[in-house]
C-alpha positions as CSV (number, residue, x, y, z in Angstrom):
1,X,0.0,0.0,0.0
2,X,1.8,3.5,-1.1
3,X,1.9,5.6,1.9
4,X,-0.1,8.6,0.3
5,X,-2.6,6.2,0.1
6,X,-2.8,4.9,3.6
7,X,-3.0,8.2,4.7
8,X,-5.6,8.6,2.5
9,X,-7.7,6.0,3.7
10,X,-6.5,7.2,7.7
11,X,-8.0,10.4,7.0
12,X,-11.4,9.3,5.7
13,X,-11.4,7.5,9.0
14,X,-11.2,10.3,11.2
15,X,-14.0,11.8,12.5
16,X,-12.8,14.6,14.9
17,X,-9.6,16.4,14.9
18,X,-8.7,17.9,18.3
19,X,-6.2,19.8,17.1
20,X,-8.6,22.2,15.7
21,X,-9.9,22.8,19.0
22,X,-8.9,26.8,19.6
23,X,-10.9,26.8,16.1
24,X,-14.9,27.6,16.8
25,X,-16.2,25.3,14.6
26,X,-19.7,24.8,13.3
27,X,-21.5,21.6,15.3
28,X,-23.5,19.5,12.7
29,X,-24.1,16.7,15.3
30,X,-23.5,15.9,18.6
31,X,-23.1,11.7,19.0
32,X,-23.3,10.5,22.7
33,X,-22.2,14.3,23.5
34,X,-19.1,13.5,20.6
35,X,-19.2,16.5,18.1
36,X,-19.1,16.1,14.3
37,X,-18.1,19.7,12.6
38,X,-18.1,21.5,9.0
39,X,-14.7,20.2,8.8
40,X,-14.5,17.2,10.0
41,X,-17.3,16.7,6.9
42,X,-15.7,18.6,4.2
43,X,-12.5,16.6,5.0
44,X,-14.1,13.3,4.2
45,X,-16.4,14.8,1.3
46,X,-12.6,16.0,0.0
47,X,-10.8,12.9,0.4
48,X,-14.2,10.8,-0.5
49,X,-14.3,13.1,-4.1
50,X,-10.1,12.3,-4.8
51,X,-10.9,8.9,-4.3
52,X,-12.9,8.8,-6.5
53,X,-10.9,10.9,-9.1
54,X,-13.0,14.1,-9.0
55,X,-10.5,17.3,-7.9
56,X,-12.7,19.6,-6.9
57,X,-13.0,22.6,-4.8
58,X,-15.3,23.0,-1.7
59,X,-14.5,26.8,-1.7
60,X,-15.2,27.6,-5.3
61,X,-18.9,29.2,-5.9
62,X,-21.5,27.4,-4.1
63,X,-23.5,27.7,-7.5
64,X,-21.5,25.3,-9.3
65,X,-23.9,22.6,-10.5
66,X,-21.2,19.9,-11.1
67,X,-19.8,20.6,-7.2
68,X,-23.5,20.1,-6.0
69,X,-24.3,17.4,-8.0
70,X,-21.1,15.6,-6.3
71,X,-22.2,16.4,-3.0
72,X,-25.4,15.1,-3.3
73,X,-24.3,12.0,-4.3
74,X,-21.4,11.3,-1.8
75,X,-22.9,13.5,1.0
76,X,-25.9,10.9,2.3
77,X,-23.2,7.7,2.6
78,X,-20.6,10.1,4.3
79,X,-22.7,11.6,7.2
80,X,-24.1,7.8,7.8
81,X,-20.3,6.2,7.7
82,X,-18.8,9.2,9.9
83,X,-22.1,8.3,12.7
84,X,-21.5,4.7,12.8
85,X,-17.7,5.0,12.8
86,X,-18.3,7.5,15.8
87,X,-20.9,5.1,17.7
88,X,-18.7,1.9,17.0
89,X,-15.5,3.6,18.5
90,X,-17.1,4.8,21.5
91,X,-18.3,1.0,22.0
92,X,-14.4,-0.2,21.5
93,X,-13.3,2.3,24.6
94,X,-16.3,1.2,26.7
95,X,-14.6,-2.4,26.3
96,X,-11.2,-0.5,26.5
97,X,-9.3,-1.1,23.1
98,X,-6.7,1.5,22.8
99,X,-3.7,1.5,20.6
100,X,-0.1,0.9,22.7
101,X,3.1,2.9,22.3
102,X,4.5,-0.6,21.0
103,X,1.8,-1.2,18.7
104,X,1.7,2.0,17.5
105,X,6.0,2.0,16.9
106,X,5.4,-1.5,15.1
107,X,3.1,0.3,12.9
108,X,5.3,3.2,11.6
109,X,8.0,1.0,11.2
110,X,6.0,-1.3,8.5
111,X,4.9,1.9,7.0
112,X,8.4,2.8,6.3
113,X,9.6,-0.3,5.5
114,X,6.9,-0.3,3.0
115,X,7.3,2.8,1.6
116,X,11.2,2.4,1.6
117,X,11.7,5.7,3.9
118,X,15.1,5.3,5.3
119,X,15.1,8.4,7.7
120,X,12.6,10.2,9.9
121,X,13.1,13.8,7.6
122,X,11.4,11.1,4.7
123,X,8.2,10.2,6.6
124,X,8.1,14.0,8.3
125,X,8.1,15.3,4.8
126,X,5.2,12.5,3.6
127,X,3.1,13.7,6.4
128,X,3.5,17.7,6.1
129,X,2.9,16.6,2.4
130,X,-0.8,14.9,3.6
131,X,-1.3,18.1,6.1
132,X,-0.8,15.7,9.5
133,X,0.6,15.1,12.4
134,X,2.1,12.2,14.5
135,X,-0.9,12.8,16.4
136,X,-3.3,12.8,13.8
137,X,-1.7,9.6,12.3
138,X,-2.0,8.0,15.9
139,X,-5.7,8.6,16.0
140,X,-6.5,7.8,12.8
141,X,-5.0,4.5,13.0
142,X,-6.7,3.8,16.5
143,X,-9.9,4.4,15.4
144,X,-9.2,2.0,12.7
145,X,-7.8,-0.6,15.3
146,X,-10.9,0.3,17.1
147,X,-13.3,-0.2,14.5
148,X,-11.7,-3.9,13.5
149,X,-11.6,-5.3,16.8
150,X,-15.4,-4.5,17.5
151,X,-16.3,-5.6,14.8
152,X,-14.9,-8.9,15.6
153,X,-15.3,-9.4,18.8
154,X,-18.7,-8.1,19.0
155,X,-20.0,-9.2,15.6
156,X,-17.5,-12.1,14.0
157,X,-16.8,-13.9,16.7
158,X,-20.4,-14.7,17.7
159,X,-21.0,-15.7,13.9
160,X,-21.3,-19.1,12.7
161,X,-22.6,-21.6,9.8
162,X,-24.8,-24.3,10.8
163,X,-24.9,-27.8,8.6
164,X,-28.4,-26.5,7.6
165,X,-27.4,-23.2,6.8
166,X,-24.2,-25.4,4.8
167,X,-26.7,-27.4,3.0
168,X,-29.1,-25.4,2.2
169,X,-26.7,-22.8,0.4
170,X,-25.2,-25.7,-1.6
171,X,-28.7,-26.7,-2.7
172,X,-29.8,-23.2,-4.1
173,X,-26.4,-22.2,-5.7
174,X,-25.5,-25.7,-7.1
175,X,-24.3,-23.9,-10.3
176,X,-21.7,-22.2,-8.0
177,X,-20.1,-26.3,-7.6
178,X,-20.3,-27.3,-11.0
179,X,-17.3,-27.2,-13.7
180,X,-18.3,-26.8,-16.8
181,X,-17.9,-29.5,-19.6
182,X,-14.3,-29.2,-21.0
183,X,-12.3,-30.3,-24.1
184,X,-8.7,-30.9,-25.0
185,X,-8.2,-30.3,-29.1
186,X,-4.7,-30.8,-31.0
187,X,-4.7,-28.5,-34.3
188,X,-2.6,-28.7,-37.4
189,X,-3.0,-25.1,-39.3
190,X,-2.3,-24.5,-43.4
191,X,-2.0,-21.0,-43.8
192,X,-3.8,-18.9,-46.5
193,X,-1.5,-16.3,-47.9
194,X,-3.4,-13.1,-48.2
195,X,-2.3,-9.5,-50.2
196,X,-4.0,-6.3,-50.3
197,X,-6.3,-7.3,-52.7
198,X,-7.5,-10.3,-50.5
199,X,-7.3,-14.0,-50.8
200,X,-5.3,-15.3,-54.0
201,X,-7.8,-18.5,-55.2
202,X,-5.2,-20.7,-56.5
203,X,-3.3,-20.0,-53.1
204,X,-6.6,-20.7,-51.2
205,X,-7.5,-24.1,-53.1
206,X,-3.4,-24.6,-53.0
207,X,-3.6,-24.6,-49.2
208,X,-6.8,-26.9,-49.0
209,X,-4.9,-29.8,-51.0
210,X,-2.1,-29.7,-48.5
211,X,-4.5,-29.4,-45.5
212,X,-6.4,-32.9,-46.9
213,X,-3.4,-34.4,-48.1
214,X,-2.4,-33.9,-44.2
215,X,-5.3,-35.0,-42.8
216,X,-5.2,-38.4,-45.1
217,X,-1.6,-39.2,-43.8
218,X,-3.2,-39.3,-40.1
219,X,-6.6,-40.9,-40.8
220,X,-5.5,-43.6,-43.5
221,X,-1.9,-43.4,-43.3
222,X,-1.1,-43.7,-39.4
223,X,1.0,-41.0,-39.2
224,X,1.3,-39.1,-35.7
225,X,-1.0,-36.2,-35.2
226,X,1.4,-35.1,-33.1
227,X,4.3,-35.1,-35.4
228,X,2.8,-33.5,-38.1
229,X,1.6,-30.7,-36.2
230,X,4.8,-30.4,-34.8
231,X,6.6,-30.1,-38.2
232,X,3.2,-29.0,-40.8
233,X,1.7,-26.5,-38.8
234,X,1.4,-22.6,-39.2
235,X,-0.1,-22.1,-36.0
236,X,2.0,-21.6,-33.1
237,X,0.4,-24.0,-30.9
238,X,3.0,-26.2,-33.2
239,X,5.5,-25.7,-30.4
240,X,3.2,-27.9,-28.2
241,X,2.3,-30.2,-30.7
242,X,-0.9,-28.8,-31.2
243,X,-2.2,-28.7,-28.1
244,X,-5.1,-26.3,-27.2
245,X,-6.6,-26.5,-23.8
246,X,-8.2,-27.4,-22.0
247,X,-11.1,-25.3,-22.7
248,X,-14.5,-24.7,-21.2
249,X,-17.1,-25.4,-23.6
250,X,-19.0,-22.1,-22.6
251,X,-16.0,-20.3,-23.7
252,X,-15.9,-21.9,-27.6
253,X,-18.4,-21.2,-30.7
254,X,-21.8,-22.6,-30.9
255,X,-20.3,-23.9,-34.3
256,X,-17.5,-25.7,-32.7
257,X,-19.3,-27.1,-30.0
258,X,-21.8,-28.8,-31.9
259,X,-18.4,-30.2,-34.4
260,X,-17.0,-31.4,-31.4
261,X,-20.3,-33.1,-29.7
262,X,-19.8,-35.5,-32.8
263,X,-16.9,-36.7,-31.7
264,X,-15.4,-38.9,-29.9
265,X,-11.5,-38.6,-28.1
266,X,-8.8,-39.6,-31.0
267,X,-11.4,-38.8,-33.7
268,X,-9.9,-36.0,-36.6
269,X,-12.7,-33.8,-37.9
270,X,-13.0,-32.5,-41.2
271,X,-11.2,-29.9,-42.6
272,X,-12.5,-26.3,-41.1
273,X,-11.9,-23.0,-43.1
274,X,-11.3,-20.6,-40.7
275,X,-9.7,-16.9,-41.2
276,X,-6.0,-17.7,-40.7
277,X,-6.6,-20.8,-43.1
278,X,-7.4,-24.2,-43.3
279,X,-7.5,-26.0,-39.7
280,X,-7.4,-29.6,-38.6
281,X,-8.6,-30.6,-35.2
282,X,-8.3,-33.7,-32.9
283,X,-10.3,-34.5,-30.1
284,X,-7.8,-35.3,-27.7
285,X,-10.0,-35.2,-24.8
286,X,-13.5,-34.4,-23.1
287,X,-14.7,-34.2,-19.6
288,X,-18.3,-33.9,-18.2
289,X,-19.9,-31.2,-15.8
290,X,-18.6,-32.4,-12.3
291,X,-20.3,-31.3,-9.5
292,X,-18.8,-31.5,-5.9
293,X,-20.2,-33.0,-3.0
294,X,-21.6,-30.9,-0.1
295,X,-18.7,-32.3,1.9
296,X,-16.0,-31.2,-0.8
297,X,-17.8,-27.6,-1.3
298,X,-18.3,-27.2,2.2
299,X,-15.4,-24.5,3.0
300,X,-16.1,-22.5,0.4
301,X,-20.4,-22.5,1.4
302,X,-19.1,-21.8,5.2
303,X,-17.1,-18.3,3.4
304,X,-20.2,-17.4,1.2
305,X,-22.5,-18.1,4.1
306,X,-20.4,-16.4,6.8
307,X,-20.0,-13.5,4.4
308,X,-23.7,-12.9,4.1
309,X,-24.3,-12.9,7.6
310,X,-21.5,-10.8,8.9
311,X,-23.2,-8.3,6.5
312,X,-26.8,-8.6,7.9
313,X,-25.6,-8.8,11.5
314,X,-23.2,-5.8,11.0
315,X,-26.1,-3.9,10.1
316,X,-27.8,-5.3,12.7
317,X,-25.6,-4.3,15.4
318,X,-24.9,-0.6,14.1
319,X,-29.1,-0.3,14.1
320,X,-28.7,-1.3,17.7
321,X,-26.0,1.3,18.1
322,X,-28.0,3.8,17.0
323,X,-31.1,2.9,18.6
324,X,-29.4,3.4,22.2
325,X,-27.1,6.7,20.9
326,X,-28.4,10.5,21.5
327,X,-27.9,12.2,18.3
328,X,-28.3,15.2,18.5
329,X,-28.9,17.3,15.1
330,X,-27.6,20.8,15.0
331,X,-28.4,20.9,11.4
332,X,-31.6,20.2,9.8
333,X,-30.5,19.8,6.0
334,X,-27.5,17.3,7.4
335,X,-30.1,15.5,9.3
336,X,-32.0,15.0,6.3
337,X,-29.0,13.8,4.2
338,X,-28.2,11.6,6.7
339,X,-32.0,9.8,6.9
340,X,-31.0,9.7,2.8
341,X,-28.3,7.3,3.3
342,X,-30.6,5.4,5.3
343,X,-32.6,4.8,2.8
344,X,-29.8,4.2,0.2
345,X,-28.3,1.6,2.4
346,X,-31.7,-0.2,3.4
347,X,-32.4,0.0,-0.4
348,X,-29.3,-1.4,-1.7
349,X,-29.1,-4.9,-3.2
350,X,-27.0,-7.6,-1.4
351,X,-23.3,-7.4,-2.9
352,X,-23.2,-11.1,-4.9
């Protein structure tokens, strides 16, 4: 992770900065008595807009439809996030998680190592360049320490994946266990010569004798498939001998598939014209759909399943959060945009 970056992402996670605090600052919402300001918003609205690859200026004329269009849109999700974030680290010091002077040393040291900063003027100069201090780093990267360990220990750890839950996800998704049919083809290519003026007739029927004069030597004449695509071919599949594949039979041509459905494994089809020429094909090998058993599937059912649930009880638990807070609005249009995200998040479809 390039250290820019990380302190990106730090700074999105900060929701008060203290070190503003001879600053009067305008109060949007007081959380359990925890203030959220102007700033603390048009920080992560900033750093939420270069994310996403938008440079633009919270200063410039409040008029500017394209600035208020961008707002809009990142505003609602913003003021929800920030609120949560808030709730779910006051939780983590109720239960006492703090980050140590050791932890905290361990830290800067990987972010150095990382980001190949072999003196302290380096990472002084990366963090004027990101407008923060030590002490902003420090925070930042508690709450985050915060936020993970709640989330774990209050949410995670009390989550897990019955054998009816197992089965019952296996028997809905059984397309998510089963492999597609497959088939292993050897190729021998003649090339059609082309100039600007297209294909040369005599060349084209020139290169069709060779390809069936070819094809007789292995069907009648017993010669090695493999040793005349090695030394006849055009293609350069010739380094292999002609092997292509395997290959899903989703990912080939309707055309092909039905060709190859008449065959049978060492059977040579008949010649195919194809753009780059004349093409002969063996049908080396062909497997069936295979579908594993619950047992064999059951690790990855226990991931999907567990994934699903940490999201619903997540949300479950940051309702309950907010349920029990006082939030206090000092703001009515903030308020509103903040019932907005609501909506958006209740409204959004479950990620696949």
């Amino acid at each position: 992770m390039k250290f820019n970056r990380f302190l990106a992402l730090a700074l999105v996670a900060s929701a008060v900065s203290t070190t503003r605090a001879e600053i009067i600052e305008q109060i949007l919402v007081k959380v359990n008595g925890e203030i959220f300001t102007k700033s603390d918003l048009e920080q992560r609205q900033v750093a939420v807009l270069r994310q996403r690859g938008q440079a633009i200026d919270l200063k410039s004329d409040p008029s500017n439809a394209q600035l208020r269009q961008a707002l809009d849109e990142v505003t609602p999700q913003i003021l929800v996030d920030a609120v949560d974030e808030m709730l779910i680290v006051q939780r983590g010091k109720e239960l006492g998680y703090r980050l140590g002077d050791e932890q905290f040393k361990s830290v800067l040291d990987n972010i150095k190592k990382e980001n190949k900063m072999e003196s302290e003027e380096q990472f002084q100069a990366a963090l004027k360049a990101e407008n923060m201090t030590l002490a902003d780093l420090r925070r930042n990267l508690e709450r985050q320490m915060i936020q993970q360990r709640v989330q774990q220990n209050e949410v995670l750890g009390k989550i897990g994946v019955t054998d009816e839950e197992a089965r019952r996800y296996y028997e809905t998704h059984m397309n998510e266990f089963t492999s597609a049919p497959s088939v292993t083809l050897r190729e021998i290519l003649v090339s059609v010569p082309t100039d600007p003026r297209g294909v040369n007739a005599a060349a084209d029927d020139a290169a069709k004798d060779k390809a069936e004069e070819i094809r007789k030597r292995v069907t009648t004449g017993g010669e090695s498939f493999e040793k005349l695509a090695t030394d006849a071919s055009d293609s350069p599949s010739k380094a292999n001998a002609g092997l292509i594949g395997p290959l899903s039979v989703n990912d080939i041509s309707p055309e092909l598939r039905k060709l190859i459905e008449a065959m049978k494994p060492g059977d040579v089809a008949e010649l195919i014209r194809t753009q780059r020429g004349y093409q002969i094909l063996k049908l080396e090998a062909m497997t069936s759909a295979e579908t594993m058993t619950l047992e064999q599937a059951r690790e990855q059912i226990s991931e999907r399943v567990f994934t699903d649930k940490r999201k619903a009880e997540f949300q479950k638990y940051l309702e309950k959060l907010r349920a029990q807070a006082i939030i206090e609005w000092k703001n009515e249009d903030v308020r509103k945009a903040f019932e907005e995200g609501l909506k958006q998040l209740q409204a959004a479809p479950p990620a696949p």
